[in-house]
C-alpha positions in Angstrom: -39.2 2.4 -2.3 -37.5 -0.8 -1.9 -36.2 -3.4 -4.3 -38.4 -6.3 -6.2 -37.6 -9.1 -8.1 -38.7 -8.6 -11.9 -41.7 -10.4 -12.1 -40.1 -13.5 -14.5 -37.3 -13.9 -12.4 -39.4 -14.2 -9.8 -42.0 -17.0 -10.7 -39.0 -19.3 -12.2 -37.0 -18.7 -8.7 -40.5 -19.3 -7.1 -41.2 -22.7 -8.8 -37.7 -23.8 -8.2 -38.1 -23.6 -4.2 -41.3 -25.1 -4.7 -39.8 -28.1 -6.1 -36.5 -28.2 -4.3 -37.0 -26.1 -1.6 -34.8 -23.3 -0.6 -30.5 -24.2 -1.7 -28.2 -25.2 0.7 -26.1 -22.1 2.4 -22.8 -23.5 3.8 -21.1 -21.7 6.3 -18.3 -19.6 5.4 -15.4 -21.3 4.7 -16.9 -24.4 3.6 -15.8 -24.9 0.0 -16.7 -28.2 -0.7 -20.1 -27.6 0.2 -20.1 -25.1 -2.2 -18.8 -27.3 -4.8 -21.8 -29.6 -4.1 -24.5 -27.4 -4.3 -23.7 -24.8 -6.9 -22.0 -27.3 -9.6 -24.8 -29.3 -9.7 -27.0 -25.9 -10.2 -25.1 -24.6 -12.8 -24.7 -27.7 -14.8 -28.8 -28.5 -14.9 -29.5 -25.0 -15.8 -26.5 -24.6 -18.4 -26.9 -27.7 -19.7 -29.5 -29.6 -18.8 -32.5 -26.9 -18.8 -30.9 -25.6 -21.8 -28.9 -28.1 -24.1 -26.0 -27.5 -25.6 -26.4 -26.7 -29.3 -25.4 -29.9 -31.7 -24.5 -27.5 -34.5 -21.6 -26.7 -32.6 -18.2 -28.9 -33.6 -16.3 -29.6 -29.9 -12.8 -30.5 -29.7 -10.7 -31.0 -27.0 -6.9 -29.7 -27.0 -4.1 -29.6 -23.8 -2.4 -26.8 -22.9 0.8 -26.9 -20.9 1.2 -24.1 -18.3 4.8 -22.3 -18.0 4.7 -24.5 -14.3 4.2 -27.6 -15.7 0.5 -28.4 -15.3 -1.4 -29.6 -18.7 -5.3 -28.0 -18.9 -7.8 -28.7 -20.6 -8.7 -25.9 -23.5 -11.9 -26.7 -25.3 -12.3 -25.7 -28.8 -16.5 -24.6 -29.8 -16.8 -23.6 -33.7 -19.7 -23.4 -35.9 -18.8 -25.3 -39.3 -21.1 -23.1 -41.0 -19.2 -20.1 -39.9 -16.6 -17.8 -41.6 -15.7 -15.9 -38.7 -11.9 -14.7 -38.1 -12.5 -13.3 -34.6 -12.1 -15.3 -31.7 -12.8 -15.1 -28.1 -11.4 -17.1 -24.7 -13.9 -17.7 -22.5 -13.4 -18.2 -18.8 -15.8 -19.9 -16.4 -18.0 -18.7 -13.6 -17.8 -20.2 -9.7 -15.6 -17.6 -8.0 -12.7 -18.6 -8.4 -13.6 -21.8 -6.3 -15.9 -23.8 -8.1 -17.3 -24.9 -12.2 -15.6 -26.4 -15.0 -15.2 -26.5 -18.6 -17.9 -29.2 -19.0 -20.1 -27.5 -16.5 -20.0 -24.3 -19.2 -20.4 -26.1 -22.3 -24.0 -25.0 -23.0 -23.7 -21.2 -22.4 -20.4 -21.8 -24.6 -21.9 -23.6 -27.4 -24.8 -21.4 -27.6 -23.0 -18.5 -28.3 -20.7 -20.1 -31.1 -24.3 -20.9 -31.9 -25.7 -17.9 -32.1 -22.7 -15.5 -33.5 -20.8 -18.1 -35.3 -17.5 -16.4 -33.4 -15.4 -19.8 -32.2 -14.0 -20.0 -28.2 -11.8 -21.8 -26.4 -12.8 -22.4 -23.1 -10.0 -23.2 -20.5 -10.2 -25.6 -17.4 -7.6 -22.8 -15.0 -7.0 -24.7 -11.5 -8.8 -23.5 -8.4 -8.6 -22.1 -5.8 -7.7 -23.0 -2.4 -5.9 -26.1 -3.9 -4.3 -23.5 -6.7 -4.6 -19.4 -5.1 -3.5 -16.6 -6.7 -1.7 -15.9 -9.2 -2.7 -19.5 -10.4 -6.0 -18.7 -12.3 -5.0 -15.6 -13.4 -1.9 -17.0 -14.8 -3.6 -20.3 -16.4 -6.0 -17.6 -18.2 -3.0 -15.9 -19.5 -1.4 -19.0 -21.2 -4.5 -19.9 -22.7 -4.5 -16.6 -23.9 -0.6 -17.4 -25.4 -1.9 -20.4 -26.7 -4.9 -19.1 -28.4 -3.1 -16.4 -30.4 0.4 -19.5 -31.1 -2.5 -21.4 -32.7 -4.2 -19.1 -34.8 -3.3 -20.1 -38.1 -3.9 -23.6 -36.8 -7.5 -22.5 -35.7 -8.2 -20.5 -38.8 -8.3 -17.2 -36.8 -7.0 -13.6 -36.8 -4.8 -13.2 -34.2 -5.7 -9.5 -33.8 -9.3 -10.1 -33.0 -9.2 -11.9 -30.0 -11.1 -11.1 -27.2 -11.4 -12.1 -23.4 -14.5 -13.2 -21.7 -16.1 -14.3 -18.7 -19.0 -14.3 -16.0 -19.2 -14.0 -12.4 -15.3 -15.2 -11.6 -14.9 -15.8 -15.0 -15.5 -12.2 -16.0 -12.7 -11.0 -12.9 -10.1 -13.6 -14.8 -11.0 -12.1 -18.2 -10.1 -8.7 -16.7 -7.2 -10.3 -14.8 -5.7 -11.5 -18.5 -6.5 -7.7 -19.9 -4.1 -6.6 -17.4 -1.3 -9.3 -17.2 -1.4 -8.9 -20.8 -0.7 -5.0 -21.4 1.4 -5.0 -18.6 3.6 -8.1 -19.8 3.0 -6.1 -23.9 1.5 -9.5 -24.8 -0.8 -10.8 -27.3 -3.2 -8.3 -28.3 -6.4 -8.1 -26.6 -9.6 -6.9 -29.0 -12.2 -6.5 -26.2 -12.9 -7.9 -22.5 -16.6 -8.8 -22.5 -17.3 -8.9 -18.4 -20.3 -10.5 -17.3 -21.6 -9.7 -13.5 -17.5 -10.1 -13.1 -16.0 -10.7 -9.6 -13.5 -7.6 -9.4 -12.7 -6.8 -6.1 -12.1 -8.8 -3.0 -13.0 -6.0 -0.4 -17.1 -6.7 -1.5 -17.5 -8.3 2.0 -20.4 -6.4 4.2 -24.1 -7.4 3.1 -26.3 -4.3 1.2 -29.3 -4.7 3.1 -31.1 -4.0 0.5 -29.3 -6.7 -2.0 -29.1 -9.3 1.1 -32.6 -11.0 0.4 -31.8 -11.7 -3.5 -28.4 -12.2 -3.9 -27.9 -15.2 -5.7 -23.9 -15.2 -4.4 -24.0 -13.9 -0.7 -21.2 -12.4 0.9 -20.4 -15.3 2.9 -20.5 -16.6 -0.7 -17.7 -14.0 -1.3 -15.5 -14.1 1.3 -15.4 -17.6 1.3 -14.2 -17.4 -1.9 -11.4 -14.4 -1.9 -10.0 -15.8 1.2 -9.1 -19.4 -0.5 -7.6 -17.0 -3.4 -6.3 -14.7 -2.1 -5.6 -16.2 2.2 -7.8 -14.2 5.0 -7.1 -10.7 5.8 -6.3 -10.0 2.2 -8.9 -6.8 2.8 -6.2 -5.0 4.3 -3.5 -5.7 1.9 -1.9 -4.5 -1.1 -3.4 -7.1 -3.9 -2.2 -7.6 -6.7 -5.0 -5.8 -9.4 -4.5 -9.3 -11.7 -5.8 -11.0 -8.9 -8.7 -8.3 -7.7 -9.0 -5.8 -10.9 -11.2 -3.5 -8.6 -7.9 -2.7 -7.0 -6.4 -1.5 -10.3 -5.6 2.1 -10.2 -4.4 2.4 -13.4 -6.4 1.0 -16.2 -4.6 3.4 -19.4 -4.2 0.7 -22.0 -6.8 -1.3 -21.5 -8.7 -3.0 -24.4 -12.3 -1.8 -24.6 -15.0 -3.2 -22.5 -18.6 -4.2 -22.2 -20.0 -5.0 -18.7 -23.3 -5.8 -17.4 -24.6 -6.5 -13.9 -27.8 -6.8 -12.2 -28.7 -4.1 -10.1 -29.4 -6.9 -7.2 -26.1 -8.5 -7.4 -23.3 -7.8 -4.8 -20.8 -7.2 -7.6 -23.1 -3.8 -8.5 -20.8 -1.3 -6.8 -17.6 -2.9 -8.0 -19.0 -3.3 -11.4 -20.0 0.1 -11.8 -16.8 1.5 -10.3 -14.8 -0.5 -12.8 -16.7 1.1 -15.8 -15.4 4.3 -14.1 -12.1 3.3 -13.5 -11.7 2.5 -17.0 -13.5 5.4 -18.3 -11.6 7.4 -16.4 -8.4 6.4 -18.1 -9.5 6.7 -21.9 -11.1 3.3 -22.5 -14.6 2.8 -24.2 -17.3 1.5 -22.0 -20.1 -0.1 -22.7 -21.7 0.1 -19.6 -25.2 -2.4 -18.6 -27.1 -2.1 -15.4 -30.2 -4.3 -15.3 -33.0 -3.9 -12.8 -34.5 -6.4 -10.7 -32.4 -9.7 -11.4 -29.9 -10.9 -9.2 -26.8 -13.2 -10.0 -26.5 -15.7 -12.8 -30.6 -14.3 -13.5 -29.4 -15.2 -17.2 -29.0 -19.2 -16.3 -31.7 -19.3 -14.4 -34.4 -17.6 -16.1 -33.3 -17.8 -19.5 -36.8 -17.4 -21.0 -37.2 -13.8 -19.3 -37.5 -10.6 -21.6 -34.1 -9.3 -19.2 -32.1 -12.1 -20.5 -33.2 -12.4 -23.9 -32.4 -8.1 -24.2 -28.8 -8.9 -22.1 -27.9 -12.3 -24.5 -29.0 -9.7 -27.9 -26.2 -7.3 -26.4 -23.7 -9.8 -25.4 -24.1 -11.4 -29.4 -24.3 -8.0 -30.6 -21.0 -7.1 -29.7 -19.2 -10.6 -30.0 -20.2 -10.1 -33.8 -18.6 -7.0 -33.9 -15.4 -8.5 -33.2 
């Protein structure tokens, strides 16, 4: 037996190259290629295929970093919505790539849907920012979220992290850097497909043909965070949380992957890491979709079952 596409997957990826043809696939290395390509893809299918919801009240705040830099930290709330809980959201693009604005539909439509606000933060990227840069960025907007709760009308105990793809390696990142630093209080670390560990770098053969974000996807991206050769270094586990060795402490977790997306292995290994140590898992492996599958064919029964989950447990906040 080998590996197929689920069948809804596969007719929206199949009409796509039918209409586009197949994406661009820059060389390793090339970031701003990347940049190009994928940023225009994410924001038609997060924002344009999809728009964002108008019941959602947007606000725009700054956020000055301990170094000096001022972000942008974007504020989604439902008026409708009595929620206390609160979550930071973090933005796909690993680690090189995406924006706030770029995000703003998947954002909106979970405020949307759960009526749980977020702040989503515009960290600096890398190779213009490496490591710890993001990771740190996430951190302060973490700071600032719980500084400004009464402001914001939240509970600063019920905050959780969250993030795909990159995003959902930063939200781990912040887990860490926060136990380890005994800062604010983190209620859960919702990881989506998250980008854990920077040693992913030799093609499954079996993943190779669907993967959404190759491996020359990959390494092009860990080596502008993280500087080439960083495979056979000691990394920092903020930086590349499928390093981590000891994850005692940790808040509790829900992650989800496709089971043809690179980040599988690491995914899966991360649910035991933490598992291992005492931490609640909620653990998603989904058949048949690759990468971002979510964005792309939002319509399929795979992503309306993972979004239910995801909304599920941001309500239980």
């Amino acid at each position: 037996m080998t590996f197929t596409l689920n069948p809804e997957v596969a007719a929206v990826l199949a009409a796509a190259m039918e209409h586009g043809g197949p994406p661009p696939a820059p060389p390793v290395g090339d970031v701003a290629g990347r940049r190009v390509a994928l940023d225009a893809m994410l924001a038609y299918f997060n924002n344009q295929a999809q728009p964002v919801d108008g019941k959602v009240d947007i606000s725009d705040h700054s956020l000055t970093t301990p170094d000096g830099a001022t972000l942008l930290a974007r504020w989604y709330r439902l008026p409708s919505s009595d929620s206390r809980a609160a979550v930071l959201y973090l933005h796909g693009g690993g680690m090189i790539l995406g924006s706030v604005p770029i995000f703003d539909g998947p954002v909106s439509r979970y405020v949307a849907r759960t009526g749980v606000p977020m702040l989503s933060l515009e960290y600096r990227l890398a190779p213009e920012y490496p490591h710890p840069v993001p990771v740190e960025d996430a951190y302060a907007g973490l700071v600032w979220l719980a500084g400004h709760a009464a402001e914001l009308g939240i509970d600063p105990g019920r905050i959780a992290v969250m993030g795909d793809s990159a995003g959902g390696g930063l939200a781990a990142g912040v887990a860490i850097v926060s136990r380890d630093r005994t800062g604010p209080a983190v209620a859960r670390q919702i990881l989506l497909y998250p980008m854990l560990d920077d040693r992913t770098t030799t093609p499954d053969p079996h993943i190779a043909p669907f993967a959404g974000w190759s491996c020359d996807d990959n390494v092009t991206a860990w080596n502008a965070l993280l500087g080439p050769g960083h495979e056979d270094r000691e990394i920092d586990p903020a930086a590349a949380p499928g390093r981590l060795a000891d994850a005692a402490g940790l808040p509790p977790a829900y992650i989800e992957v496709g089971q043809l997306d690179i980040f599988r292995d690491e995914d899966i290994r991360y649910a035991l890491t933490l598992s291992q140590a005492g931490v609640p898992v909620e653990f998603h492996l989904h058949p048949g979709v690759p990468h971002e599958y979510d964005a792309i064919a939002f319509g399929a029964d795979v992503s309306h079952r993972a979004q239910a989950d995801r909304d599920r447990v941001l309500r239980s906040l």
